[in-house]
Structure formats: structure tokens, C-alpha cells
C-alpha positions as CSV (number, residue, x, y, z in Angstrom):
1,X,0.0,0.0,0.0
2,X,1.3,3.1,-1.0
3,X,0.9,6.6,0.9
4,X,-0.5,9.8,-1.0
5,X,-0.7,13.2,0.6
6,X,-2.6,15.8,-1.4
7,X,-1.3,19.3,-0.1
8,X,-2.7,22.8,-1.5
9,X,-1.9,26.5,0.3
10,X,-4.6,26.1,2.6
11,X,-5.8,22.5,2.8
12,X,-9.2,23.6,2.6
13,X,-10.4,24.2,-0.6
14,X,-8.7,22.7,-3.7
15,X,-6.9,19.8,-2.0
16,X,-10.3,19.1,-0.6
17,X,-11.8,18.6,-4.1
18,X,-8.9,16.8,-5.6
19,X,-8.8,14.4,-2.9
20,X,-12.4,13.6,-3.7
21,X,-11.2,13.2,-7.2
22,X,-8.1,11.3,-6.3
23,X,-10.8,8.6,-4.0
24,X,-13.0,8.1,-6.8
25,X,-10.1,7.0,-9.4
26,X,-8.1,4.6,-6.7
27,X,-11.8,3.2,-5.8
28,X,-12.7,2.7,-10.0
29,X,-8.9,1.2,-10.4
30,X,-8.4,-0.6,-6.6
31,X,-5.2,1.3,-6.9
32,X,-3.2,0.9,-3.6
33,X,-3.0,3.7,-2.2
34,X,-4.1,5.3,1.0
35,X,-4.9,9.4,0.7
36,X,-4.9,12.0,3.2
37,X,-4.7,16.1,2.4
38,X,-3.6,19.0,4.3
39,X,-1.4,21.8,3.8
40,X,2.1,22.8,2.1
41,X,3.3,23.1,5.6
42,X,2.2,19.2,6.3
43,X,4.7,18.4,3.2
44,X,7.5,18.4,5.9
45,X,6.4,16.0,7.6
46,X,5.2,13.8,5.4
47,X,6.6,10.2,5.1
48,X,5.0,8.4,2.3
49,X,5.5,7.5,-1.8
50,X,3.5,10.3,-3.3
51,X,2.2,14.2,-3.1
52,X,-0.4,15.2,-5.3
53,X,-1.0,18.9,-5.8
54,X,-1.5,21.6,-8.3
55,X,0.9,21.8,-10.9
56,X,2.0,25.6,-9.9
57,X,3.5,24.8,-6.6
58,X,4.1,21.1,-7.8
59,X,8.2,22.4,-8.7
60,X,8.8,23.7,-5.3
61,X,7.9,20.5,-3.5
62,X,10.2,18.0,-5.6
63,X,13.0,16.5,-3.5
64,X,10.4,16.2,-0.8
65,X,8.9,12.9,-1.5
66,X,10.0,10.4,-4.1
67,X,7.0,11.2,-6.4
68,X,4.9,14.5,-7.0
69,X,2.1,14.6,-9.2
70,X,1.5,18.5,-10.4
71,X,-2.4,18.4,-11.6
72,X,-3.2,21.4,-14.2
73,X,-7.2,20.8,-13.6
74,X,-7.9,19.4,-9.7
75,X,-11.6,18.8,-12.1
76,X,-10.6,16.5,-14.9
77,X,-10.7,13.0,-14.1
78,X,-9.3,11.8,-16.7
79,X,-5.8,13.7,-16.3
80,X,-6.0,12.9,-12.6
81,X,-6.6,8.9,-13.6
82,X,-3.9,9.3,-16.6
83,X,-0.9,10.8,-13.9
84,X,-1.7,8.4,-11.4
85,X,-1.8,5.4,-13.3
86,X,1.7,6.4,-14.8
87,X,2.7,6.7,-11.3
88,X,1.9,3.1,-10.4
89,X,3.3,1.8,-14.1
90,X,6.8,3.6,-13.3
């Protein structure tokens, strides 16, 4: 099982929706992975495989997990569900 964290400015509003985004595609592909959201600030002390997040702050969190997954559209499905299985085929 893999560990996601889906961070925004704020961790209210937009990491809010893309989590609900993110549940619905591992639920429709049983990916393994377990999500939880919060803020930038919760990046730093985050210890699992994966940060999902919006693609304009997406640069300044690399080095800070193994993976990060910039999202240009936190309402497209199908970019969410194309980044994330890409993810689990690397």
C-alpha cells in the first residue's frame, strides 16, 4: 500500500476537491493507495511515496517525497486517472 498526501496553500479548498477526485479513481482502479490532504506546511512531515497537488507549486515540493504529481485541472478526471496510473506503471 502506498501513501499519498494531497497538499494545496490552505488545505481547505482545492486539496479538498482533488482528494475527492483522487478517491474516486483509486476506488474505480483498486489502486493501492491510501490518501490523506492537508497543507504545504504538512509536506514536511510527510513520510510516504507520493504528493499530489496543483501543478503551480508542484516544482517547489520535488525533493520532498519520491514522487509528486502537479495536476493542471484538480476537475478532470481523466488527467488525474492518466498521472496516477503512470505513477503506479513507473
Amino acid at each position: 500500500m502506498k501513501k499519498a498526501l494531497i497538499a494545496c496553500r490552505t488545505g481547505m479548498g482545492s486539496s479538498m476537491m482533488l482528494k475527492i477526485k483522487v478517491d474516486q479513481i483509486v476506488r474505480k482502479n483498486n489502486f493501492p493507495l491510501e490518501v490523506e490532504h492537508g497543507t504545504l506546511d504538512d509536506v514536511k512531515g510527510f513520510r510516504g511515496d507520493l504528493i499530489i497537488t496543483m501543478t503551480d507549486v508542484a516544482d517547489d515540493l520535488k525533493g520532498q517525497a519520491p514522487n509528486v504529481i502537479g495536476v493542471d485541472n484538480l476537475m478532470d478526471k481523466n488527467e488525474i486517472e492518466t498521472k496516477l496510473k503512470e505513477f503506479f506503471d513507473q
